[in-house]
N, C-alpha and C positions, 0 to 999 in steps of 0.2 A: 646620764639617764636621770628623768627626773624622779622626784618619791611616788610620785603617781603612778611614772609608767614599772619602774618596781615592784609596787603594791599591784598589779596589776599584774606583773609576769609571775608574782610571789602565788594571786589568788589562782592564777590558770595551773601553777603546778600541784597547788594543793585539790583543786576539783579534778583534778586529773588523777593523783596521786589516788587520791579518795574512788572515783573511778574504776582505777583497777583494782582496789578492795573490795569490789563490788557494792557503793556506796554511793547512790544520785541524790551531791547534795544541793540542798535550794539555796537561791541568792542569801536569804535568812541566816542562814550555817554556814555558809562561807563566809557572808561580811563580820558574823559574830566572832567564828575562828580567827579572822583577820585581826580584828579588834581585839582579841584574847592574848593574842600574838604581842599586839602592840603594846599590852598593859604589861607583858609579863617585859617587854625589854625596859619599859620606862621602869618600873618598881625593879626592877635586878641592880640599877647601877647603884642602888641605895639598900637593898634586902638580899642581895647574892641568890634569888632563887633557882638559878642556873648556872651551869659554867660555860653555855654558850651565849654569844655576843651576837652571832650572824644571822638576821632573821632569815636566810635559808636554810639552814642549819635548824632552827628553830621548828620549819615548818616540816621538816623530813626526822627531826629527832625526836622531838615532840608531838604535834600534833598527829602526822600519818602517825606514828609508832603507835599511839594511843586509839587514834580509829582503827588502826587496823585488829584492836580488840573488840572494839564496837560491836559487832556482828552475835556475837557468843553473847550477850546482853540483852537479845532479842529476849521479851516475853517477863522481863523480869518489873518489879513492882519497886520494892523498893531494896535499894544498893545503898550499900558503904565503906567509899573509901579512906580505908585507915592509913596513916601518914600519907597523910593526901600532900604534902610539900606545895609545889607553886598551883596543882590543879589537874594533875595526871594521875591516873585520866579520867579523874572525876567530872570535870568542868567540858572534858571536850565529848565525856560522854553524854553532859547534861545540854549541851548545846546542840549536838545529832538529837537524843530524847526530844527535844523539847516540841518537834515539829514530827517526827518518827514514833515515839514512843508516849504521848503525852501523858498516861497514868504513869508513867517511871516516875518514882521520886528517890534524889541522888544526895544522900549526905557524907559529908567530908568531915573528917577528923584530923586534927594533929594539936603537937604539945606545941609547937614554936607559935607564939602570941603573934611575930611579925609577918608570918605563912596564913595563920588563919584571917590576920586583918586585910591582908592581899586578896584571900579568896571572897571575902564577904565583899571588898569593892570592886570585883571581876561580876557577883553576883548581880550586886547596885546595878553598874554598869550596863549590865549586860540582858540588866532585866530578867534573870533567872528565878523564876519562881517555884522551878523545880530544885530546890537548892537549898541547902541547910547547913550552916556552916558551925562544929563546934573545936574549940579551943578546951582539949581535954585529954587527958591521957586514954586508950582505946580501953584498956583493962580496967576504969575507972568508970565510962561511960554507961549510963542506964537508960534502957529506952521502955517506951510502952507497948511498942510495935518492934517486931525483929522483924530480922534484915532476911529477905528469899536467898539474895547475893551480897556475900562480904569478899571487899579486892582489896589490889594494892599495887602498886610497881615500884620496884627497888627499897622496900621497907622494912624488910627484916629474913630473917632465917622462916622457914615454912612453919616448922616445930612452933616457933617464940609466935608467927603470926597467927596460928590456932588457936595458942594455948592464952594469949591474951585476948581475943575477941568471939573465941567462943560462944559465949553465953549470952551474944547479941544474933547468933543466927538460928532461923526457924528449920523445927523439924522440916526435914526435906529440903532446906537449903541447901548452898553449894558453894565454897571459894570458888573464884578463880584470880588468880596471882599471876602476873605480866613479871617474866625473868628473860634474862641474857640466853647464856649461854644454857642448856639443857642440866636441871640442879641434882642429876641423881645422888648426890650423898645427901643433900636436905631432904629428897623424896622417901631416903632409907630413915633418916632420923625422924620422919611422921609423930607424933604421938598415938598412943593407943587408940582404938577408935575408929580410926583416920585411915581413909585411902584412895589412893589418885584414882579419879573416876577415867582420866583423859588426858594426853599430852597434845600439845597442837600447834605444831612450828608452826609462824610467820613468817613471809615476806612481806618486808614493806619498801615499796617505791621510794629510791633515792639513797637508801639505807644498806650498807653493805657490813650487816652485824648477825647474829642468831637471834632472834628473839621465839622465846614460846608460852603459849598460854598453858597455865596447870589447873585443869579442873580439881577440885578435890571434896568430898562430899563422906557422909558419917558410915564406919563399918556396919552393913545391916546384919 
């Protein structure tokens, strides 16, 4: 089979996949995801940003996994994700945004120099203009504008992910945090304050895992 007609059976499962997330994506968003796709195998065999090799795997671990939090994103202004690593799922949320949501604006943080250099030329690339990329520790970072929504996927204990970016989210803001398996000993160790608005298992197309989203928003 040729790379074409791959890329091609690759896009029909990912608009498909996206599909039954309930998610109609345009030629736009899907060539971009394509293209996201690409960049993240080319830069892995030099920067390790994954431990998968297979772009199907890629596009079911990855990408759906991250669309499929997309949805809960709806209405929001500005987001950020903290240890944003290869771009999950900052980048695939900024790539749905960018035609979906186009006041969203989506900045990335992380400490690794060679993650943040990747994400700034995913951005080049890809023509994201909704996109900010800092190379920064979270709990270091200062902004002028706070964040409605601060995420994350696989980046820390709940407790650590509060307590260090706290003071970048606005009154009435809300985490939401992309985990595995269901975290109830992290949701017990909360910090004061602090309490899950909302739990909200996933499925996602192709993916035979738990994942779920944890809202979580300030004790009123």
């Amino acid at each position: 089979m040729s790379i074409t007609a791959d890329q091609s059976t690759l896009t029909q499962t990912l608009k498909n996949g996206a599909a039954a997330l309930g998610l109609d994506l345009n030629e736009r968003q899907l060539a971009r995801l394509m293209a996201y796709q690409a960049l993240m195998l080319k830069w892995n065999k030099v920067y390790n940003l994954t431990a998968l090799r297979d772009p199907a795997q890629v596009v079911s671990h990855h990408l759906l996994d991250s669309l499929a939090a997309v949805p809960a994103f709806a209405g929001a202004r500005r987001v950020l994700d903290v240890g944003a690593g290869g771009g999950l799922p900052g980048i695939v949320l900024a790539i749905w945004a960018a035609d979906a949501e186009p006041e969203m604006q989506i900045n990335l943080v992380d400490t690794v120099q060679k993650k943040t250099a990747f994400l700034t030329q995913v951005k080049a690339e890809l023509q994201l203009s909704n996109v900010s990329v800092f190379h920064a520790r979270v709990e270091e970072l200062s902004t002028e504008q706070l964040y409605d929504v601060i995420t994350s996927r696989a980046f820390a204990e709940l407790n650590d992910f509060i307590d260090w970016s706290n003071h970048l989210l606005q009154q009435g803001g809300k985490y939401i945090a992309l985990k595995g398996v269901m975290p109830q000993q992290e949701i017990d160790r909360l910090p004061p304050g602090w309490k899950v608005q909302k739990v909200q298992p996933l499925h996602v197309p192709g993916l035979d895992a738990e994942r779920h989203l944890i809202f979580i928003e300030r004790a009123s």
